[in-house]
PDB file as gemmi writes it, atoms N, CA and C in Angstrom:
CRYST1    1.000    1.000    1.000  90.00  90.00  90.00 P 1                      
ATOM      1  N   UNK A   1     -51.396 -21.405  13.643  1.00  0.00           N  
ATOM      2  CA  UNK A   1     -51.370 -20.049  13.121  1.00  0.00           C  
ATOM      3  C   UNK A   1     -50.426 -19.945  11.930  1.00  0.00           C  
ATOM      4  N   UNK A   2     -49.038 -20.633  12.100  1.00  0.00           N  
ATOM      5  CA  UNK A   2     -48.507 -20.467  11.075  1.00  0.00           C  
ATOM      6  C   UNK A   2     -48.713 -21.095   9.565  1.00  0.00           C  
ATOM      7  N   UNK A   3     -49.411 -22.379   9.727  1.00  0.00           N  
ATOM      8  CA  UNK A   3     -49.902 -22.512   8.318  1.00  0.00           C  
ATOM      9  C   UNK A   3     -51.385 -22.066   8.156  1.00  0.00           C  
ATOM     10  N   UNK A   4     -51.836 -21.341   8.690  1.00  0.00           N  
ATOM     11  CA  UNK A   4     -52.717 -20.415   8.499  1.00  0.00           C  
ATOM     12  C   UNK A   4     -52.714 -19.391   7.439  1.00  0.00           C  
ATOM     13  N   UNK A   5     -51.348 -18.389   7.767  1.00  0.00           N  
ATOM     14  CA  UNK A   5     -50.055 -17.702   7.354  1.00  0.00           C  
ATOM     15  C   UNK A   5     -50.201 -17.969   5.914  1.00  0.00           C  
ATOM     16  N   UNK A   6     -49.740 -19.252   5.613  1.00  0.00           N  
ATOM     17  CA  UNK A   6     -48.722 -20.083   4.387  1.00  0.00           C  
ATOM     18  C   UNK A   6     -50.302 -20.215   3.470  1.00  0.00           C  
ATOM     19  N   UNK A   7     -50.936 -20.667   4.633  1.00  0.00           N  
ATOM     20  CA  UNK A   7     -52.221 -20.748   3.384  1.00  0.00           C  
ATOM     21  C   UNK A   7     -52.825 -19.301   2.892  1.00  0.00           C  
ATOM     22  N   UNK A   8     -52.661 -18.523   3.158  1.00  0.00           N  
ATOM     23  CA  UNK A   8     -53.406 -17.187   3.028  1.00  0.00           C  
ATOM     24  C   UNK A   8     -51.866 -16.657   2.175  1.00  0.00           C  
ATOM     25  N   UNK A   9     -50.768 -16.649   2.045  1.00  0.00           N  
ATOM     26  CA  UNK A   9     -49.498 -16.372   1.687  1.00  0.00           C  
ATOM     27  C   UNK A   9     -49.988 -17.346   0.163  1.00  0.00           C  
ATOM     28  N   UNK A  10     -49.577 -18.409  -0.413  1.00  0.00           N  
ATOM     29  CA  UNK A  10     -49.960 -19.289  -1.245  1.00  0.00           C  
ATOM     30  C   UNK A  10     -51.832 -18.715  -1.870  1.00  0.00           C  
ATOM     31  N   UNK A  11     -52.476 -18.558  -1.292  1.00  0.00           N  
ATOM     32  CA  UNK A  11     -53.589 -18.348  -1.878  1.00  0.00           C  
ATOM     33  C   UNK A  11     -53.496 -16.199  -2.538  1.00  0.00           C  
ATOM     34  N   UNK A  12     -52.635 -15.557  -1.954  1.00  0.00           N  
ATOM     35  CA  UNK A  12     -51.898 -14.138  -2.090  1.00  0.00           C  
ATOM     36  C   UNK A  12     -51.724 -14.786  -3.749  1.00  0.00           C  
ATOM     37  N   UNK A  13     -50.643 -15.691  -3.502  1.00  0.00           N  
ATOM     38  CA  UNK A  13     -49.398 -16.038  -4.352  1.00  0.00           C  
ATOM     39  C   UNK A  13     -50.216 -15.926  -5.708  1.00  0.00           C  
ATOM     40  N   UNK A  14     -51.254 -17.052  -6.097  1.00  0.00           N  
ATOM     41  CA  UNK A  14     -52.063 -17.145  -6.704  1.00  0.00           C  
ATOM     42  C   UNK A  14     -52.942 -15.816  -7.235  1.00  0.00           C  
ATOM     43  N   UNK A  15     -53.436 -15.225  -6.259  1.00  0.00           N  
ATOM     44  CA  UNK A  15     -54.155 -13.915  -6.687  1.00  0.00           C  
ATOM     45  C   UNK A  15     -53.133 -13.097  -7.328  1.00  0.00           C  
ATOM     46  N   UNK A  16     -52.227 -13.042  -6.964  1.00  0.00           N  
ATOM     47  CA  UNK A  16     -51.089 -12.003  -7.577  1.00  0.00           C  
ATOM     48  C   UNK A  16     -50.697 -13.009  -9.232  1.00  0.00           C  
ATOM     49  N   UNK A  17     -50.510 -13.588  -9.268  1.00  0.00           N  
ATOM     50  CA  UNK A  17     -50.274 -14.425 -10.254  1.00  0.00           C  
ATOM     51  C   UNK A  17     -51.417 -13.425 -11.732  1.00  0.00           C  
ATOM     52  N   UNK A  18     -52.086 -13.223 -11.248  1.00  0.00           N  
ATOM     53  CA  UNK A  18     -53.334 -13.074 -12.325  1.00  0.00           C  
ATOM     54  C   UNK A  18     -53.752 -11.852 -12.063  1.00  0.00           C  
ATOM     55  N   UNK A  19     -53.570 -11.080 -11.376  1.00  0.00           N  
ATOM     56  CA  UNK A  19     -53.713  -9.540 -11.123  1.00  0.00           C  
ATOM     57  C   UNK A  19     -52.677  -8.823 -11.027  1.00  0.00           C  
ATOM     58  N   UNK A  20     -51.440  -8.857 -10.517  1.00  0.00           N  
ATOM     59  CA  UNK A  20     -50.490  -7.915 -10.245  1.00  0.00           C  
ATOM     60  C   UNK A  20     -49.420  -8.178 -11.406  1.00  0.00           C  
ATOM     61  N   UNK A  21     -48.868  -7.016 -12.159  1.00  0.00           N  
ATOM     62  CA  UNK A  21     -47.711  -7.222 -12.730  1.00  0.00           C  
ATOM     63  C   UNK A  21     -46.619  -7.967 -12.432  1.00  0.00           C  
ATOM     64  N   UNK A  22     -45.292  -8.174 -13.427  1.00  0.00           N  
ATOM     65  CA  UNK A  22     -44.606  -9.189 -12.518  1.00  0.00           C  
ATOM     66  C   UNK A  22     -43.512  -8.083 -12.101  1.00  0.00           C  
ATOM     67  N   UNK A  23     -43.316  -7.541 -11.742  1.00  0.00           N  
ATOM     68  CA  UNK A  23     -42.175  -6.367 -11.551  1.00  0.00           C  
ATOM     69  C   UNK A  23     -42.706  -6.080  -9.872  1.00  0.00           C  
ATOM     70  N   UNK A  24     -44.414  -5.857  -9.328  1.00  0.00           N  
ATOM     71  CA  UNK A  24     -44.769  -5.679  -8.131  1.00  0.00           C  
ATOM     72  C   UNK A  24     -44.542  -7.246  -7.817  1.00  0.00           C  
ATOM     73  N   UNK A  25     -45.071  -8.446  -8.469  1.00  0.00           N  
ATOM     74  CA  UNK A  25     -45.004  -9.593  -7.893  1.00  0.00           C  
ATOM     75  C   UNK A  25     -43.958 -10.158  -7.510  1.00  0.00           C  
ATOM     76  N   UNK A  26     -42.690  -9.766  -8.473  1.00  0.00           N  
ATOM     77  CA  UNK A  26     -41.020  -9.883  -7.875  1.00  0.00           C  
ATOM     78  C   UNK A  26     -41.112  -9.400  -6.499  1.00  0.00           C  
ATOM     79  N   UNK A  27     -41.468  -7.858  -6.008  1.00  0.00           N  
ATOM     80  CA  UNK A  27     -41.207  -7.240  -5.015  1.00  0.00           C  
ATOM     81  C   UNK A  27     -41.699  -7.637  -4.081  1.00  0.00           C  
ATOM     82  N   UNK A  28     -43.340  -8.404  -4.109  1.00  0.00           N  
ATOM     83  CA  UNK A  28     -43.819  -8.950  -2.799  1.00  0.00           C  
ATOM     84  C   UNK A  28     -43.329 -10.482  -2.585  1.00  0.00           C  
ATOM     85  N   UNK A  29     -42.686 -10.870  -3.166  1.00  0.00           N  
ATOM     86  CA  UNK A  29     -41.751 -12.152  -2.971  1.00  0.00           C  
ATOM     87  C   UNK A  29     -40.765 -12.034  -2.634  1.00  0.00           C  
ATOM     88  N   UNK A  30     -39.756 -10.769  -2.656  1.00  0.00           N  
ATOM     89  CA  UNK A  30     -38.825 -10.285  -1.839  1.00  0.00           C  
ATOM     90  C   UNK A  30     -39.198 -10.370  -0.371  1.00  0.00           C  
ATOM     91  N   UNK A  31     -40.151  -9.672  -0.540  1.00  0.00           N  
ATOM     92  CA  UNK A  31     -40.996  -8.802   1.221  1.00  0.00           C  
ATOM     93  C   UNK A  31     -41.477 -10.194   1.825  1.00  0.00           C  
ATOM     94  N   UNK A  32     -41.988 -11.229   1.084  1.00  0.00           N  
ATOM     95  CA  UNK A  32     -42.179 -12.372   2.197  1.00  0.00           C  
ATOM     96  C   UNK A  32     -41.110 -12.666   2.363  1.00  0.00           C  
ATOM     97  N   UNK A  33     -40.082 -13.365   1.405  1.00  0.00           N  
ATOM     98  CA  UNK A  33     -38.426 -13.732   1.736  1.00  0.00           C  
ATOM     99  C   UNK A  33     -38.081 -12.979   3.168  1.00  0.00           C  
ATOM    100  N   UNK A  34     -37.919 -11.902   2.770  1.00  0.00           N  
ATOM    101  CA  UNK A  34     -37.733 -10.897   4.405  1.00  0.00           C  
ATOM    102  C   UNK A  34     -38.350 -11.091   5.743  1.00  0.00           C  
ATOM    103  N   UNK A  35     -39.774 -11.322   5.305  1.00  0.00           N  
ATOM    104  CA  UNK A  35     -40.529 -11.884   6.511  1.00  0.00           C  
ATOM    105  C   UNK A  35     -39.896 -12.687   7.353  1.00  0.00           C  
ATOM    106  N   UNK A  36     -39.695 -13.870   6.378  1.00  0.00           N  
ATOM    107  CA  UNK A  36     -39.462 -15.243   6.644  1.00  0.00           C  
ATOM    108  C   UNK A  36     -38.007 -15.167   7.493  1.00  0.00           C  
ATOM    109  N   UNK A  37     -36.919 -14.292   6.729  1.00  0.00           N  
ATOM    110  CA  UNK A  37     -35.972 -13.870   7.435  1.00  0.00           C  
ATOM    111  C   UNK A  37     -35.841 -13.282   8.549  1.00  0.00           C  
ATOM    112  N   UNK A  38     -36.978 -12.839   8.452  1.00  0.00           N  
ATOM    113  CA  UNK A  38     -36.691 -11.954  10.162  1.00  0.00           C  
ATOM    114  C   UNK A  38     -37.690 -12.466  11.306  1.00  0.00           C  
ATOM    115  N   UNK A  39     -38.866 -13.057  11.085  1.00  0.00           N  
ATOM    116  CA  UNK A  39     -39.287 -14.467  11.558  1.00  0.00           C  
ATOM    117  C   UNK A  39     -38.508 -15.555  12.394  1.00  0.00           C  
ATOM    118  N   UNK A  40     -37.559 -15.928  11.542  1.00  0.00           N  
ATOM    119  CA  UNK A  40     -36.067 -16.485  11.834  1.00  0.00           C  
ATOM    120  C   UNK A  40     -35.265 -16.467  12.729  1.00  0.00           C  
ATOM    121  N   UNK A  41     -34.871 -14.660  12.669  1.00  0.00           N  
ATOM    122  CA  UNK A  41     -34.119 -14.147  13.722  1.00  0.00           C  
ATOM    123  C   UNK A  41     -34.756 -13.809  14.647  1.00  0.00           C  
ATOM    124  N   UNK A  42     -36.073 -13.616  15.108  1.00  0.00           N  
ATOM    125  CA  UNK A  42     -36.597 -13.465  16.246  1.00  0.00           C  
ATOM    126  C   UNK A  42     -36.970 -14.890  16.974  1.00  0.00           C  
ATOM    127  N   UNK A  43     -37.226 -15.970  16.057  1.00  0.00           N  
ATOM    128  CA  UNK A  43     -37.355 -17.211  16.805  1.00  0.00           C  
ATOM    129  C   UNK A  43     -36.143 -17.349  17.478  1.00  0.00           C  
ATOM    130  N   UNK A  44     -34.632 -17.507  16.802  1.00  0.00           N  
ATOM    131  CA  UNK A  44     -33.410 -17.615  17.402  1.00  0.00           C  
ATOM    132  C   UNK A  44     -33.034 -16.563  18.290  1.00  0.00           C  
ATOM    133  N   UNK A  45     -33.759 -15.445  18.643  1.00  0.00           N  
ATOM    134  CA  UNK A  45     -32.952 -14.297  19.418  1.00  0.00           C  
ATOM    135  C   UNK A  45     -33.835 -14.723  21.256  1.00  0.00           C  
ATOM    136  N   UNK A  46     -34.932 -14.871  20.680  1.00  0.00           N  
ATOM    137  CA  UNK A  46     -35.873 -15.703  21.638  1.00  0.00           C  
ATOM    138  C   UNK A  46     -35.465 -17.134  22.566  1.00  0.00           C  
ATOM    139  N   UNK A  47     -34.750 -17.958  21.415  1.00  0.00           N  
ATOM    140  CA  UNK A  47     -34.258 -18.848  22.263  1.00  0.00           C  
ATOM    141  C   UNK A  47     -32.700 -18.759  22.556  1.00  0.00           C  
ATOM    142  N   UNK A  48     -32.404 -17.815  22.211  1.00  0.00           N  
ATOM    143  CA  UNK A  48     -31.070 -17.381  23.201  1.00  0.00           C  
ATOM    144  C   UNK A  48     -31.654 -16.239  24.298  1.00  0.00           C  
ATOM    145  N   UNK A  49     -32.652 -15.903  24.081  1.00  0.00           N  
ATOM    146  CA  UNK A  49     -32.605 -15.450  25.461  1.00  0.00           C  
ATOM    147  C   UNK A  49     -33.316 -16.171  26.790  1.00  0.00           C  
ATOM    148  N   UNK A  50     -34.140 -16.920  26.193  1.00  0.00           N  
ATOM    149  CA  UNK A  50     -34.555 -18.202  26.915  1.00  0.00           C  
ATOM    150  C   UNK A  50     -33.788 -19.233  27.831  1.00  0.00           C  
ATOM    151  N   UNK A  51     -32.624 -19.798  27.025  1.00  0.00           N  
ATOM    152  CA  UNK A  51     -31.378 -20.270  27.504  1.00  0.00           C  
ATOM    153  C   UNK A  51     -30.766 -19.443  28.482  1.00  0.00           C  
ATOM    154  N   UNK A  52     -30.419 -18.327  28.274  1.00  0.00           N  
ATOM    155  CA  UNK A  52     -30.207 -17.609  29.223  1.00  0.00           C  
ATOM    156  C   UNK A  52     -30.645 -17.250  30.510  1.00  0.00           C  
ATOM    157  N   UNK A  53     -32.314 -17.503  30.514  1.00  0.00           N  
ATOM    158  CA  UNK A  53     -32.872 -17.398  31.894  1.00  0.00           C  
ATOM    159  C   UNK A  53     -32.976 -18.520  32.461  1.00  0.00           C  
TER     160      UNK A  53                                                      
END                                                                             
């Protein structure tokens, strides 16, 4: 699933490349960054609570 994700994210990347200004295309490269960040913290909040049980 997750390079599912990356491929459909990368093939985005591309479409935006050639359709979207770069001022929105900055912003949705923020918003995946964030994804990815908080992706992150739910994998790690998951396996601390895992450990825990």
């Amino acid at each position: 699933m997750h390079g599912l994700m990356k491929a459909a994210l990368g093939k985005l990347s591309a479409m935006a490349k050639m359709y979207v200004p770069a001022d929105i295309q900055s912003a949705l490269l923020e918003y995946g960054a964030e994804i990815d960040r908080l992706r992150a913290e739910v994998i790690d909040l998951r396996s601390k609570i895992n450990e825990k049980e």
